[in-house]
DRENTIGU-622206 format. One record per residue (C-alpha): residue in one letter; y, x, z; residue number from 1. Coordinates in steps of 0.001 Angstrom, whole numbers. Example, Ala and Ser with C-alpha at 12.3 -4.5 7.8 and 13.67 -1.06 7.14 Angstrom:
<atoms>
+------+---------+---------+---------+------+
: resn :       y :       x :       z : resi :
+------+---------+---------+---------+------+
:    a :   -4500 :   12300 :    7800 :    1 :
:    s :   -1060 :   13670 :    7140 :    2 :
+------+---------+---------+---------+------+
</atoms>
This chain:
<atoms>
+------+---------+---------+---------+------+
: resn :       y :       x :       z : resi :
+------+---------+---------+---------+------+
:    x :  112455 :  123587 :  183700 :    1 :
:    x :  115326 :  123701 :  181025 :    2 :
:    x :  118628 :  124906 :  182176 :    3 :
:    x :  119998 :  121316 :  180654 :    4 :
:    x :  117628 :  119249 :  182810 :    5 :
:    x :  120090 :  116396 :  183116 :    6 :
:    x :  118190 :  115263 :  186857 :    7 :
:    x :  116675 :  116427 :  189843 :    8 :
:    x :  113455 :  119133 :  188779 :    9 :
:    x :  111822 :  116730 :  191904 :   10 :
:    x :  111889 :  113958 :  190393 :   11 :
:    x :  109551 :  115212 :  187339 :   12 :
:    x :  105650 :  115199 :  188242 :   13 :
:    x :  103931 :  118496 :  187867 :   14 :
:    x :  102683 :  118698 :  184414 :   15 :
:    x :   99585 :  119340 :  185192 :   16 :
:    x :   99600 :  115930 :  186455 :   17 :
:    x :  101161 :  114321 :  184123 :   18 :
:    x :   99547 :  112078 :  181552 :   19 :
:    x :   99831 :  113384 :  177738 :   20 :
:    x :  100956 :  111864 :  174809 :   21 :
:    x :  100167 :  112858 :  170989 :   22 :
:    x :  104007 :  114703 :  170246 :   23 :
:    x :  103365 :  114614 :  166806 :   24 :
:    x :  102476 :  110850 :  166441 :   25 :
:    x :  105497 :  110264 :  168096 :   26 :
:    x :  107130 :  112886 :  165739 :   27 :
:    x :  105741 :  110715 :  163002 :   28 :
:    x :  106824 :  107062 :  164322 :   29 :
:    x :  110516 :  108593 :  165021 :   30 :
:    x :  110910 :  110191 :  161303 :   31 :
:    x :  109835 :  106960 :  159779 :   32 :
:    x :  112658 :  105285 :  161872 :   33 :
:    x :  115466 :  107471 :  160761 :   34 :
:    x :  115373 :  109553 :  164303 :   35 :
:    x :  113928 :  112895 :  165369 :   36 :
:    x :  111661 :  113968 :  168387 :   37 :
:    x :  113528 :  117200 :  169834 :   38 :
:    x :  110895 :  120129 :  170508 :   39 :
:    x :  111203 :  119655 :  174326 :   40 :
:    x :  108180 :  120392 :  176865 :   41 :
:    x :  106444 :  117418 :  178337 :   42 :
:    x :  108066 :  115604 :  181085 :   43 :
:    x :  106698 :  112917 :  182980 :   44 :
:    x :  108984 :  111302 :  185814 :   45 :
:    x :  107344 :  111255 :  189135 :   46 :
:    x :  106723 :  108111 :  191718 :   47 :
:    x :  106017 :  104690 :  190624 :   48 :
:    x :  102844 :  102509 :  190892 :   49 :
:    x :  103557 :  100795 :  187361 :   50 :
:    x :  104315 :  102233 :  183899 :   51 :
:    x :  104711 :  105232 :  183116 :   52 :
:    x :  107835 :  107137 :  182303 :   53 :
:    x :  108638 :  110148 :  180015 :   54 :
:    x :  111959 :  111951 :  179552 :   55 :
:    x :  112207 :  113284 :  175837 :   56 :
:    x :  114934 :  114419 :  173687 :   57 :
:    x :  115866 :  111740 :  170669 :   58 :
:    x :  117558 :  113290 :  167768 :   59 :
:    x :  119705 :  115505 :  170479 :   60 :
:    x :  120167 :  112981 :  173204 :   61 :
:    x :  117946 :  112774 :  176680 :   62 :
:    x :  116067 :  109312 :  176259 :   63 :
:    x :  113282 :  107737 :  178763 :   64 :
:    x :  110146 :  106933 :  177172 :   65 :
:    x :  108412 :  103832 :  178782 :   66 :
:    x :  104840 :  102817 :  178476 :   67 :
:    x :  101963 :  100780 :  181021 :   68 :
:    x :   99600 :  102963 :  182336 :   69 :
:    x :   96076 :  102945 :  181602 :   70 :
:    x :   93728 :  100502 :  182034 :   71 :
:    x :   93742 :   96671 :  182249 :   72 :
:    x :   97012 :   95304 :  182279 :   73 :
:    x :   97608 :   91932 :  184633 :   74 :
:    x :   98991 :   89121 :  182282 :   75 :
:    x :  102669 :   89479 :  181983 :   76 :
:    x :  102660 :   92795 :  183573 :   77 :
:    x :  104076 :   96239 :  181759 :   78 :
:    x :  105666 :   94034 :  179339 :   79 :
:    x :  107353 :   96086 :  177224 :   80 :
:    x :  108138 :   93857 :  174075 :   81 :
:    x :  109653 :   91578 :  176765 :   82 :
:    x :  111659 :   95022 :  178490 :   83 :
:    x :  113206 :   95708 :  174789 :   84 :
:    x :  114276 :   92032 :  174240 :   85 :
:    x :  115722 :   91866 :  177551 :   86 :
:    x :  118167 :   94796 :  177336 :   87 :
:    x :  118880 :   94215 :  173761 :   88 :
:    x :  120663 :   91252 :  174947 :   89 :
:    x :  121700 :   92478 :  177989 :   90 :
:    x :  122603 :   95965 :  177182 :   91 :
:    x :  125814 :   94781 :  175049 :   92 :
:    x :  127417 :   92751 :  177594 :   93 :
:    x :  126296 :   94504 :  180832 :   94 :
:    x :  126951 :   98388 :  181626 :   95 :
:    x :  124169 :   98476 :  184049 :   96 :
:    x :  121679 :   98149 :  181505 :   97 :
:    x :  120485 :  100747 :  179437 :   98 :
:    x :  120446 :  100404 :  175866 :   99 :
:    x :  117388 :  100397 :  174202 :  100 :
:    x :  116229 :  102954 :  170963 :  101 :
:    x :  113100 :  101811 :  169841 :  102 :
:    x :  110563 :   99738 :  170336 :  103 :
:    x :  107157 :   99740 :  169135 :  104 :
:    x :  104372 :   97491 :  169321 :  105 :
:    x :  101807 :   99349 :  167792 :  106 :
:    x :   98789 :  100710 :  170168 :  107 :
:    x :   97508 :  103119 :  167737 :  108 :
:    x :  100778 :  105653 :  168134 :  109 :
:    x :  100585 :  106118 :  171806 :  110 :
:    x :   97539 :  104328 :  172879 :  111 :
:    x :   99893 :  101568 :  174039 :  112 :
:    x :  103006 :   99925 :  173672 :  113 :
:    x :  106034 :  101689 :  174244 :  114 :
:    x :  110074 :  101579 :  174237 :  115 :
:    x :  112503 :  104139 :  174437 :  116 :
:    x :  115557 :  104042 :  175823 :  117 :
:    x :  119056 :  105623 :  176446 :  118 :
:    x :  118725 :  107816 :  179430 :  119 :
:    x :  121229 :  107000 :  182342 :  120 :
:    x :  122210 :  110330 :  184281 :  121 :
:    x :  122635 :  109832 :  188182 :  122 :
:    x :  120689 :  109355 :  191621 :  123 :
:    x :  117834 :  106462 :  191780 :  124 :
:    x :  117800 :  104960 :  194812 :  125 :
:    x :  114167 :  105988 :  195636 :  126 :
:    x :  112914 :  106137 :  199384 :  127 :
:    x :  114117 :  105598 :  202884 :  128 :
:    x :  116937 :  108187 :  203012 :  129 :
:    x :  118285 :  108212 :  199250 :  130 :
:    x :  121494 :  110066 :  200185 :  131 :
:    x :  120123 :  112406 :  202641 :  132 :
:    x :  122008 :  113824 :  205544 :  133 :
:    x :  125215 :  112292 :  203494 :  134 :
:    x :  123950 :  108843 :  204361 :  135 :
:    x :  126089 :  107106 :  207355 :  136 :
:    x :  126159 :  103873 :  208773 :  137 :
:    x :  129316 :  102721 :  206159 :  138 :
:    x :  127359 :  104123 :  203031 :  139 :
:    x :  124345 :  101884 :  204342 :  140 :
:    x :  126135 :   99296 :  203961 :  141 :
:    x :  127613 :   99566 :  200702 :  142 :
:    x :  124178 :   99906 :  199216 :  143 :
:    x :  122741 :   96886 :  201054 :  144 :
:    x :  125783 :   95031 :  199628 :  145 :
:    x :  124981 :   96819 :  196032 :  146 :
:    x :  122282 :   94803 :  195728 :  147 :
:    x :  123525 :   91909 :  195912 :  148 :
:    x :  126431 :   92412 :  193378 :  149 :
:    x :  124230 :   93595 :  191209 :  150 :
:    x :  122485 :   89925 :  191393 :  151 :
:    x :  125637 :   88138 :  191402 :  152 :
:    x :  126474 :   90034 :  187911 :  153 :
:    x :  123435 :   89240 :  186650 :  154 :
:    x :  123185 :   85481 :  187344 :  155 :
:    x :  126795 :   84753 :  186520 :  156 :
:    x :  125713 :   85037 :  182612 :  157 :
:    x :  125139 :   82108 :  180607 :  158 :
:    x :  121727 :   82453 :  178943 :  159 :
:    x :  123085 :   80680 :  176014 :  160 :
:    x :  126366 :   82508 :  175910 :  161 :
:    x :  124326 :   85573 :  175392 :  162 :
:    x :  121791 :   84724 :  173405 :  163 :
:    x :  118713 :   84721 :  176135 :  164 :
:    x :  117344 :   81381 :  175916 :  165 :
:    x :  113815 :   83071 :  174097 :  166 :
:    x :  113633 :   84948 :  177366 :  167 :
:    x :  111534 :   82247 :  178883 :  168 :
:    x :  111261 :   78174 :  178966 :  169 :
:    x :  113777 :   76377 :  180688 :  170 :
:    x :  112057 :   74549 :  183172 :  171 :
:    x :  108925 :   74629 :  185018 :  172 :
:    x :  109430 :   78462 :  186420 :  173 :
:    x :  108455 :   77798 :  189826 :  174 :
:    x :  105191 :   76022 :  189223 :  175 :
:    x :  104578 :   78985 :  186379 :  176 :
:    x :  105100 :   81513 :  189114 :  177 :
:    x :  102849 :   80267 :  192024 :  178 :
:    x :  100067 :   79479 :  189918 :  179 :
:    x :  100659 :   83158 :  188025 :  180 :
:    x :  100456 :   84499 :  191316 :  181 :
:    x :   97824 :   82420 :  192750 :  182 :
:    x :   95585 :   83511 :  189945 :  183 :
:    x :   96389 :   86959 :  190861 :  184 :
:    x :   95277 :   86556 :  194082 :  185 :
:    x :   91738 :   85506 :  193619 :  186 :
:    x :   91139 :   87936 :  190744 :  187 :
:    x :   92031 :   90229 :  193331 :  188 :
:    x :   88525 :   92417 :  194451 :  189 :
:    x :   89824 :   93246 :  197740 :  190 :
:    x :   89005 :   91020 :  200805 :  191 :
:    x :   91780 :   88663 :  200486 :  192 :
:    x :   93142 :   87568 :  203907 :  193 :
:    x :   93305 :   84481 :  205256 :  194 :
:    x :   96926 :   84560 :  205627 :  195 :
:    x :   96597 :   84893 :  202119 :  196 :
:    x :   94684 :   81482 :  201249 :  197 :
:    x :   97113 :   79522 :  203956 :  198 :
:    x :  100205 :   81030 :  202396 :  199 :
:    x :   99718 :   79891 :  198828 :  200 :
:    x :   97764 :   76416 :  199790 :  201 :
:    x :  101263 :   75596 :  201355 :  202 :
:    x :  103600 :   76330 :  198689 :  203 :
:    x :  101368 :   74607 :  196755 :  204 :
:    x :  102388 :   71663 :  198822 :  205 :
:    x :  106116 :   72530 :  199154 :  206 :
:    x :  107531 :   72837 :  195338 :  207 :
:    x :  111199 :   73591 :  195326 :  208 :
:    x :  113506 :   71968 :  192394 :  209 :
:    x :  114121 :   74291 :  188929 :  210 :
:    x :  117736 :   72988 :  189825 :  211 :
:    x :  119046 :   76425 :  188205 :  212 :
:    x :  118716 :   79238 :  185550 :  213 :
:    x :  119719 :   82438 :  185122 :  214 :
:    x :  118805 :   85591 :  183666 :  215 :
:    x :  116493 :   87431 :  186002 :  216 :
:    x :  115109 :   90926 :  186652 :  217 :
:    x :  112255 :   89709 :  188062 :  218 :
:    x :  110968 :   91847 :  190214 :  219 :
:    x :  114295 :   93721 :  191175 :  220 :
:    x :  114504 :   95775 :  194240 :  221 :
:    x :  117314 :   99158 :  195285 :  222 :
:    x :  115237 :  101773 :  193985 :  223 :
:    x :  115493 :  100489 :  190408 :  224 :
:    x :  118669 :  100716 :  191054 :  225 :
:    x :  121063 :  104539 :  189442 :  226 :
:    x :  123813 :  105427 :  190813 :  227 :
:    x :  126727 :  107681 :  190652 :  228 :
:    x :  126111 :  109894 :  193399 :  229 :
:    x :  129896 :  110638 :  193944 :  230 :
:    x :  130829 :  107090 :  193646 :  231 :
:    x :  127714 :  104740 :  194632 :  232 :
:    x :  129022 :  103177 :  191872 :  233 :
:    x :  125408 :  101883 :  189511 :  234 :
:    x :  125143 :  103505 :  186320 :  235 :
:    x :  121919 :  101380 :  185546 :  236 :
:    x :  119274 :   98738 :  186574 :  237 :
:    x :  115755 :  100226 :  185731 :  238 :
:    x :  112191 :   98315 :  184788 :  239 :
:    x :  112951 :   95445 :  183025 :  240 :
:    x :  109619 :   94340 :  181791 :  241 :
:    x :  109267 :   91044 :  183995 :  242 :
:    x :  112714 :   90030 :  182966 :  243 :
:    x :  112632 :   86063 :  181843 :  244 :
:    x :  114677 :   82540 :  182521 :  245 :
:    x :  114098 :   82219 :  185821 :  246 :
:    x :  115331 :   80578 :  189326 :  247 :
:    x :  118231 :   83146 :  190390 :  248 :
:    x :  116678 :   82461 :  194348 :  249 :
:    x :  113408 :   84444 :  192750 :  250 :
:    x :  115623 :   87429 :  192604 :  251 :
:    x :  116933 :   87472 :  195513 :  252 :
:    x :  113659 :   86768 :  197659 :  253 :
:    x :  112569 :   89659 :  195723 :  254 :
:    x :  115145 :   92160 :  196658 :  255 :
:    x :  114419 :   90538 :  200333 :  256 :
:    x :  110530 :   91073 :  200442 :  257 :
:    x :  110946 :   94459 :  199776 :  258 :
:    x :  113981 :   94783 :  202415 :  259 :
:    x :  111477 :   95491 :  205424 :  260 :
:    x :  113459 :   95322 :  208744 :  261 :
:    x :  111794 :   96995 :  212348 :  262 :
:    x :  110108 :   94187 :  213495 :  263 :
:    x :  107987 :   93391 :  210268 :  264 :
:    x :  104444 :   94446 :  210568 :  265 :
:    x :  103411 :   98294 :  210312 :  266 :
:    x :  101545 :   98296 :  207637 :  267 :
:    x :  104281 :   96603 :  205457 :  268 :
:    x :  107659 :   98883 :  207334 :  269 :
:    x :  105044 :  101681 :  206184 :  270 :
:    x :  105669 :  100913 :  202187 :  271 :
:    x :  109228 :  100266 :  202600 :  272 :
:    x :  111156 :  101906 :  199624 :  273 :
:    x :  114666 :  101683 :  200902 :  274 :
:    x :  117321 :  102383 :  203574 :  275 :
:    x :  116581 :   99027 :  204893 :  276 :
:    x :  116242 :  100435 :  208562 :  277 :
:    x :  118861 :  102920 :  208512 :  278 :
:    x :  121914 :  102551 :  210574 :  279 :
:    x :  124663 :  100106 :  209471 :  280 :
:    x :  121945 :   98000 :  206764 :  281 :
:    x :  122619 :   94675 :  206809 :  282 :
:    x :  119668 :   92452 :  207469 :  283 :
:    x :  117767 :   90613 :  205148 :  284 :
:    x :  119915 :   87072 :  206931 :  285 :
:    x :  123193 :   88734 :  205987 :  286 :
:    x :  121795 :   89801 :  202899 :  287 :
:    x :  121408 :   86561 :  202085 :  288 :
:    x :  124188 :   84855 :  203578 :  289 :
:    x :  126714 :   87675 :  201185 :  290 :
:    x :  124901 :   86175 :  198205 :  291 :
:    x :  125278 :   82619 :  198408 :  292 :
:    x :  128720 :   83297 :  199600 :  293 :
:    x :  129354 :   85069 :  195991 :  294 :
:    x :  127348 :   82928 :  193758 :  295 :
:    x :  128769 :   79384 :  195899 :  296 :
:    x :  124503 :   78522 :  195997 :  297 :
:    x :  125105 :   76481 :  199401 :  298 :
:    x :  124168 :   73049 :  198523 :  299 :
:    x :  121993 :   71203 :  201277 :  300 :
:    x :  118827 :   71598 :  199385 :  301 :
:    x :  119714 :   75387 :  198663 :  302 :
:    x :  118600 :   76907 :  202223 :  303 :
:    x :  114919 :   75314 :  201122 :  304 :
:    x :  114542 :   76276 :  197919 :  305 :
:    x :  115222 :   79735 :  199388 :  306 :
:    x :  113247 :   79784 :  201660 :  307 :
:    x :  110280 :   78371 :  199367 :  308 :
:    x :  111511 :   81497 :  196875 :  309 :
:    x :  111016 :   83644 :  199697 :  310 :
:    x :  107678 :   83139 :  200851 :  311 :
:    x :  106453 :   83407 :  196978 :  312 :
:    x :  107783 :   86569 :  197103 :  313 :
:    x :  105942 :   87509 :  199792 :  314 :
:    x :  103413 :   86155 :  198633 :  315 :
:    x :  103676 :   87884 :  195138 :  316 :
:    x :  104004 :   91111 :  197212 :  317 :
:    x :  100994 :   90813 :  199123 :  318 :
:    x :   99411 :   90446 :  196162 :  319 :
:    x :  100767 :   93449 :  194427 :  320 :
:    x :   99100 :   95742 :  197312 :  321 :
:    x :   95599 :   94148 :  196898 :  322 :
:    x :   95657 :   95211 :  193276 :  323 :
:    x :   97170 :   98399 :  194232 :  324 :
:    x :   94517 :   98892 :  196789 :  325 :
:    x :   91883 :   97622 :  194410 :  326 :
:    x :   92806 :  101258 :  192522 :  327 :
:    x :   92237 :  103400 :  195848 :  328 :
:    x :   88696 :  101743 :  196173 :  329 :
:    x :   88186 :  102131 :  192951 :  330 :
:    x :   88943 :  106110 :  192723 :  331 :
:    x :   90077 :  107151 :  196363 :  332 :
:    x :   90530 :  110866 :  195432 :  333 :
:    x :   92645 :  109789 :  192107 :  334 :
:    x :   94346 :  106877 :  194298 :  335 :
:    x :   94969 :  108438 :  197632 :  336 :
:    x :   98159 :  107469 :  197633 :  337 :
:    x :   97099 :  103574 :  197364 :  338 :
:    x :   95592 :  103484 :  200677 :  339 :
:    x :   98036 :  102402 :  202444 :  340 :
:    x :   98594 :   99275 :  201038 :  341 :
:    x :   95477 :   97680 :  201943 :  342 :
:    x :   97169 :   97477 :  205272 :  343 :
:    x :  100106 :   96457 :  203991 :  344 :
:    x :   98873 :   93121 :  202282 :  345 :
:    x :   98186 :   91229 :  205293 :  346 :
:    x :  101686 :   91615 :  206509 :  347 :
:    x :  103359 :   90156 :  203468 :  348 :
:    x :  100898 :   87252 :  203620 :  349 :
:    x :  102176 :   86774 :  207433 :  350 :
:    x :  105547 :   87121 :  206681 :  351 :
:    x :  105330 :   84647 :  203947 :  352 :
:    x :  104455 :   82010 :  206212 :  353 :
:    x :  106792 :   83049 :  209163 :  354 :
:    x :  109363 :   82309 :  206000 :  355 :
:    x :  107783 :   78761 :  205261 :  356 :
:    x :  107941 :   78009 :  209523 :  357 :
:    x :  111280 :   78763 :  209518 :  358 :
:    x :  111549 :   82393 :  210096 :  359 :
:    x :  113750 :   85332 :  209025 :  360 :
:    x :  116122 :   84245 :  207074 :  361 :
+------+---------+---------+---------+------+
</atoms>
């Protein structure tokens, strides 16, 4: 590794792992834009289940390369047209979003898609114990609460003010997401659960109102989440290729699916990508009570539209793991790491409809 490695050597995959790219078709595309491709070895970032990310030099500066990974992409997945529109318009009103380079459309460079980006220095919030022995029961805290001012930042725009109104359509983004995710489900070639089948036949019958709109990540959750590891202060929110005009509840039930507490099921506490069950995280109720108290979301009808929001997005994450798993059974030896979300899946289902019974939250 380079002496100026601006991160963590870990958090690079082994580049005999990594996945190439042509260097001098990306040489070409740069010098046609004006901008240079710095003579810098190969590095792919490690982790992550989605696209895949490169760190590169741009005409002297560190930028992150961003691209889906191979194969068949799920409709509205890996999005990166939709990534670079979304932080063009967010990245000059919002620090915590990076600022995007380039953008190009064009398969035939890279084999895909791709955007580059500014590179944001600091430590990602990856994994159960992102601060190491320096985590304690106050810092657990603050980065349960992080999340949630992160949200409240991000929904407080106007999508007008802004300039975000092509994000997405204005109404109808509930019914667009169950039957997205529905569909999703039964393309799925795993067994799908029952759970499965009785969770999305009754939010088929609930339908909450499209009473609001926001900006939204989408599918936000801690570890897309930089920060400054001095500070906890964020220096950037990460993976922005879902972003749309959305209910601001989505978001939220998002960043609470993910939020796995001790007496979820194993299967799903075993994927859990956060601190959620360290000492001094808030739970996913007070979680949820600290946003509504900051974004004044407490009308009557609020609590059901939640909770509607909340089982989708366990829903969408059950789903998620029966793709994933789909890969293991697919190639176990190049997908060992998938396995464990076969187990996982019919947890989320469950806790879906604990959610729509009046669970949780």
């Amino acid at each position: 590794m380079a002496a100026d490695l601006p991160l963590d050597p870990a958090l690079i995959r082994d580049p005999a792992q990594a996945l190439p790219f042509d260097h001098a078709a990306l040489a070409r595309y740069l010098a046609a834009a004006g901008q240079t491709l710095d003579d810098t070895p190969l590095r792919q970032f490690a982790g992550g289940y989605g696209n895949l990310n490169y760190l590169i030099r741009v005409s002297g500066r560190w930028a992150v390369l961003r691209r889906p990974p191979p194969g068949e992409i799920p409709k509205g997945a890996n999005d990166m047209g939709r990534e670079h529109r979304a932080l063009s318009i967010l990245s000059p009103v919002w620090p915590q979003a990076p600022r995007p380079l380039a953008y190009c459309e064009d398969a035939g460079v890279l084999g895909a898609p791709f955007l580059i980006s500014e590179f944001r220095a600091g430590l990602p919030l990856h994994g159960t114990a992102p601060l190491g022995a320096a985590m304690t029961p106050g810092t657990a805290r603050a980065l349960s609460l992080l999340q949630t001012d992160i949200l409240t930042q991000l929904h407080a725009f106007d999508p007008a003010a802004i300039g975000a109104l092509g994000l997405g359509r204005a109404s109808g983004f509930a019914e667009r997401t169950l039957r997205g995710w529905s569909a999703r489900l039964h393309s799925a070639g795993a067994g799908v659960p029952p759970e499965a089948v009785a969770l999305f036949d009754r939010l088929g019958q609930v339908g909450p109102r499209d009473a609001r709109l926001s900006v939204i990540h989408n599918d936000f959750k801690l570890d897309n989440v930089v920060v400054d590891p001095m500070t906890l202060a964020p220096n950037a929110v990460l993976d922005w290729d879902m972003a749309t005009l959305g209910a601001p509840f989505f978001d939220l039930a998002t960043m609470l699916s993910y939020w796995a507490e001790p007496d979820d099921p194993a299967g799903l506490r075993a994927i859990n990508l956060t601190h959620s069950q360290a000492p001094g995280a808030l739970s996913r109720r007070a979680l949820a009570e600290a946003y509504v108290r900051a974004t004044g979301f407490d009308s009557p009808t609020d609590e059901a539209d939640l909770r509607f929001f909340l089982a989708l997005a366990f829903g969408k994450l059950g789903v998620v793991c029966l793709q994933l798993y789909d890969k293991f059974r697919a190639d176990p030896e190049g997908n060992r790491r998938n396995e464990k979300f076969g187990s996982a899946a019919p947890g989320a289902f469950a806790r879906g409809l604990d959610v729509l019974d009046g669970g949780l939250i």
